[in-house]
N, C-alpha and C positions, 0 to 999 in steps of 0.2 A: 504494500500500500504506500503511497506517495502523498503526501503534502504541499499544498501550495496557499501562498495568501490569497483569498478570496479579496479581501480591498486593504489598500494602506491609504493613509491620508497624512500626507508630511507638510512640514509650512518652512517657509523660507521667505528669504527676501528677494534670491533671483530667480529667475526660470530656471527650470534644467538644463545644464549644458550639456549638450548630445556632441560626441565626439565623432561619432560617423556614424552611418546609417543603418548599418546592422548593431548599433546598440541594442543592452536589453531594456533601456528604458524608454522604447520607441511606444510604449503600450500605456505612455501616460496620460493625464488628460490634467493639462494645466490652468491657471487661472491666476492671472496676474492684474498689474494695476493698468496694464493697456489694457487688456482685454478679460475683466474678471467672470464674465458669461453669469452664470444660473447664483453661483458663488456672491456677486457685487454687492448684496443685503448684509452680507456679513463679515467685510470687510471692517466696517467701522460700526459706529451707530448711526444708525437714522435718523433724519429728523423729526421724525415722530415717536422715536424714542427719546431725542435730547429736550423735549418740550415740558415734556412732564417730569420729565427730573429738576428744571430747572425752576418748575415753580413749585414741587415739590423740597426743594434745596433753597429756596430764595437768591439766587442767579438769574439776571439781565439774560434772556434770550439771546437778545441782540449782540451782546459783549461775547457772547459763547459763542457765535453763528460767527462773528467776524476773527474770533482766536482759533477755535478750532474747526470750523467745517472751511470746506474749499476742494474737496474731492467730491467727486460727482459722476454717476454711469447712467444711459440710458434706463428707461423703465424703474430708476430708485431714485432719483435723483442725488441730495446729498447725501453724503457719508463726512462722519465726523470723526475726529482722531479719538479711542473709544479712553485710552493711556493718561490724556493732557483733560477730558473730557471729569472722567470720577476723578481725575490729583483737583480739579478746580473748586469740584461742587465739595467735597470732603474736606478742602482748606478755606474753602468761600473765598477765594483768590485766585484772581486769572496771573497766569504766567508761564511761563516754559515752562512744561513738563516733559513732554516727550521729546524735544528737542536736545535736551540736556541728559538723556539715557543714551546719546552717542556725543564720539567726539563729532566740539566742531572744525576742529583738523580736515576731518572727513572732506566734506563739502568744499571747502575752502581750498582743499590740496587738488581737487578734482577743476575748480574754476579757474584757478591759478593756472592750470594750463594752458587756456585761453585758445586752444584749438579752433581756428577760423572766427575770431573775434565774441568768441562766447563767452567773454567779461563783458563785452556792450550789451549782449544779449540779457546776461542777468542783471544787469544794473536796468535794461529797461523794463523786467519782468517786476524789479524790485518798486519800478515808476507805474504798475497798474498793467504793464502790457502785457500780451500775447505775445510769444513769436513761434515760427513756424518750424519744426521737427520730422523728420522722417525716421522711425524707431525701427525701417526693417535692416539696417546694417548694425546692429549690435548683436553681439558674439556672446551673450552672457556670461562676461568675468569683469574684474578689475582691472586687468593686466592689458589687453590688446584695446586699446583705446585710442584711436592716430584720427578721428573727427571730430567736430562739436557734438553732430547727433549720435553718435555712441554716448559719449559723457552725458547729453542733456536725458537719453535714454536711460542710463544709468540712475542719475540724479530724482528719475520718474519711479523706478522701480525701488529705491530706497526711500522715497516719499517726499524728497525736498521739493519737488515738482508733482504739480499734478498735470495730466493731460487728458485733450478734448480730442478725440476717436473721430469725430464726426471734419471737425477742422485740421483736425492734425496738427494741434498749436500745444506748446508747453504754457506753461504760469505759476504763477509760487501763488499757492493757494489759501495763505491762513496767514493772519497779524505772528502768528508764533515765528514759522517756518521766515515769514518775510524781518522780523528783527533778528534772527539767526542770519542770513544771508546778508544783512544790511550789514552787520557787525564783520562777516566774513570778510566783505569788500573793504570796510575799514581798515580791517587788521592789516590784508594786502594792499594798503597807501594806495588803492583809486583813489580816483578823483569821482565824486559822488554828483550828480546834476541835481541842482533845484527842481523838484519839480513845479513846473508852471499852473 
């Protein structure tokens, strides 16, 4: 008699990197923050979960909707960082929470590359904007990274970025993630623009 896993369910932060095509992990079925399919509800919390906590917890919707929601999928719309979300309403204080569970080296060491001018890019993501992304040349790792859109791809699946599926546009989604990034550019002596 023989044994085999009938289902595993493992969580990560990148896709599976498939090394060649006869791998044996060709039998997966992923779900990431491009494309989280069926999976997208339980990503974060919703916002029709973060409402009633919030008046349940005596927390400003609004303060919570602009710190931690800014991801968003087809059919669910938002999703909120579930992490930064209970550190708020349990200390009745908005602040980094989840941003500060990694370095921010991280980030910073990734934008400092500056790989086809993707320090303008995040300075102007950091000013309200969009810009535009193409996520199908990324190799999921850290290491083989020679474009902006590999990096900005990256930056997407670790969650400094959120992105729009339908525009194919990146964006720093949340007041958190955007004074983490603001701070990043600092440290690395940009020159920051006013915004107008």
């Amino acid at each position: 008699m023989s044994s085999s896993i009938a289902l595993c369910y493992m969580t990560g932060i990148l896709p599976i990197k498939k090394y060649n095509t006869e791998s044996a992990l060709n039998n997966f079925d992923e779900y990431t923050m491009l494309d989280p399919a069926t999976m997208a509800p339980y990503i974060g919390f919703t916002q029709e979960e973060v409402k009633p906590l919030c008046e349940k917890y005596n927390m400003p919707f609004d303060d919570i909707k602009a710190w931690y929601d800014g991801y968003g999928f087809k059919r669910v719309g938002s999703i909120y960082s579930p992490f930064s979300v209970v550190k708020c309403l349990t200390r009745q204080q908005i602040g980094n929470y989840w941003i500060d569970t990694s370095t921010a080296e991280a980030a910073k060491d990734y934008i400092n590359m500056n790989l086809d001018g993707l320090k303008e890019d995040v300075i102007n993501m950091s000013l309200g904007q969009r810009v535009p992304v193409d996520v199908s040349s990324f190799e999921n790792d850290f290491v083989s990274l020679y474009n902006k859109d590999q990096v900005m791809t990256l930056l997407i699946h670790l969650g400094y970025l959120a992105y729009n599926a339908e525009n194919k546009e990146a964006y720093i989604p949340n007041n958190e993630i955007k004074d983490h990034l603001i701070k990043a550019i600092k440290q690395s002596n940009w020159t920051m623009p006013q915004p107008q």
